[in-house]
N, C-alpha and C positions, 0 to 999 in steps of 0.2 A: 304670364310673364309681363312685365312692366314693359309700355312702349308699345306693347302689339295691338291695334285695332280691335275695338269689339265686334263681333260680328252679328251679335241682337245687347241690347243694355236694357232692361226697364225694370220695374218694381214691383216686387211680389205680389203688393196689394193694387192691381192695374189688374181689373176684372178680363183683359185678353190677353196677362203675360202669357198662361199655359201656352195658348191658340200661336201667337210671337211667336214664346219658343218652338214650337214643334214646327211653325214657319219655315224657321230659321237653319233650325237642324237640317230639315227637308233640302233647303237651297246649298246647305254645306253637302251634304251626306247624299243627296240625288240617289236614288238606286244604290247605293252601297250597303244598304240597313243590312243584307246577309252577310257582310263581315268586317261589321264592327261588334267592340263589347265595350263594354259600361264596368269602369273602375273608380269605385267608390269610394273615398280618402277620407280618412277620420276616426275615431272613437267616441265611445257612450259614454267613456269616465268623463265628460269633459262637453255640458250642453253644447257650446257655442263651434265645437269640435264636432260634432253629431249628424252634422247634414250630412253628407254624404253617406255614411252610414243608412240613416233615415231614409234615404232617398232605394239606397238599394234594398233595403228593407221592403219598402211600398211599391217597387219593380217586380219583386218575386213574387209578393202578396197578391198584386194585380194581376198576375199571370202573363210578365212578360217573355218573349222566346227570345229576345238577346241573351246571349252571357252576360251574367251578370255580376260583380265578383264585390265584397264590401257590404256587412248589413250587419246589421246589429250583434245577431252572433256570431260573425263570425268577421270581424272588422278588417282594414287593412291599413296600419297605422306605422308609426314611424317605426317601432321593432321589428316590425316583420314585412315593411314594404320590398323592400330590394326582392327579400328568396319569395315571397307572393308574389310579385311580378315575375320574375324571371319565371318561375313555372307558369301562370296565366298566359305568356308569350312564347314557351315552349309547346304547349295545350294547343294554341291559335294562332301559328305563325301566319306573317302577314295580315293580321286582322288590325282594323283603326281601333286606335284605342281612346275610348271618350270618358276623361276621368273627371271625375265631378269631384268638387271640396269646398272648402267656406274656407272663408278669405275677408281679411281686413284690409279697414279704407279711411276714407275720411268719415268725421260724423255725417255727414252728409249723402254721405254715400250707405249708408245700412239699410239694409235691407232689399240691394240691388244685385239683380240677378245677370251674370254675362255669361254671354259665350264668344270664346276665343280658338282663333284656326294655329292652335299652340299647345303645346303639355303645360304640365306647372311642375313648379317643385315646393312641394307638401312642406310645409314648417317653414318656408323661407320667411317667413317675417316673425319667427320666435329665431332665427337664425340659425338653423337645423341646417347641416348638409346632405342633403336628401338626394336621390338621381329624379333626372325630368321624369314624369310620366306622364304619358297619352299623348297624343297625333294632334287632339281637342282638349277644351276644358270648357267645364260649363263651372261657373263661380257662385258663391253667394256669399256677398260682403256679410259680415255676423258681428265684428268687432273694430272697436276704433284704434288702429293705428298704435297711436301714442299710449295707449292703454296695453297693448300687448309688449312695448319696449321695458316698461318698468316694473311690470308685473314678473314677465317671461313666460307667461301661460293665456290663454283665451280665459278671461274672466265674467266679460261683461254680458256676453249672448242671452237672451231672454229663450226662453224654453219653447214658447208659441209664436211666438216669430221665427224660430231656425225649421219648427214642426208647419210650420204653415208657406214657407218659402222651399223644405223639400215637398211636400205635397203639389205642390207648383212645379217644380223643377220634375217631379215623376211625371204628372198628367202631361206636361206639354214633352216627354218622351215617350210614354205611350201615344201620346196621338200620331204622335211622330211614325211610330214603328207600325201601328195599326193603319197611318193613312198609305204606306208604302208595298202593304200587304195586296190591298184591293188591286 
């Protein structure tokens, strides 16, 4: 959400975002890691739309033990967000919900990873009225701004760069969930 404080900001390609991130989570989530889940926001039709997606995809692959809900096949996207949350939150009541999505900014800003002590709401800057989702959000700026108002779609996302910023975005949650286990 626009306004709200980052709670970590840096750049994908910054050889300790993972290490950051999974910092960061840590100092947010302390002890909580057994009930939170990971809601994944995005689609494959649509590269620059796909982190999230990607990111849940490489949670499961990795053999993460959070719930994890959003991945490739089986995505969680503007059609079917609302009845897929509502059941995810009927599933795991009271659990934090940490929903990850890609997210436009300035050119300047591409390719920066936040986390926010806030939900989002999915599509608001193709101006979708979507409900909030999650307690957190972990972002990854993909598209510029002004490119998504005249378009009306995420156009611009580079394929290796959305794939190299969830890979980022997974590793520093695994470390995350794996440093809280010990």
């Amino acid at each position: 959400m626009a306004g709200q404080p980052s709670l970590f900001r840096g750049s994908y390609t910054d050889s300790q975002a993972d290490q950051d991130l999974a910092s960061a989570l840590g100092s947010m989530l302390g002890g909580c890691q057994s009930r939170v889940i990971i809601l994944c926001i995005g689609t494959d039709a649509n590269i620059a739309d796909s982190l999230g997606p990607l990111v849940g995809t490489m949670l499961i692959e990795a053999g993460s033990l959070l719930p994890v809900y959003g991945t490739l096949d089986q995505p969680i996207h503007a059609r079917n967000l609302r009845t897929r949350v509502e059941m995810i939150q009927q599933e795991h009541p009271g659990f934090l919900e940490l929903a990850i999505d890609a997210s436009a900014g300035k050119r300047e800003e591409i390719g920066t990873i936040e986390i926010k002590n806030c939900g989002i709401y999915p599509g608001k800057a193709l101006r979708k009225r979507l409900p909030l989702v999650g307690h957190m959000s972990i972002l990854g700026k993909v598209e510029v701004i002004h490119s998504l108002r005249s378009t009306g779609h995420l156009s611009e996302g580079r394929l290796s760069m959305v794939y190299r910023m969830a890979q980022v975005i997974a590793r520093g949650i695994l470390q995350w969930e794996r440093s809280e286990i010990k």
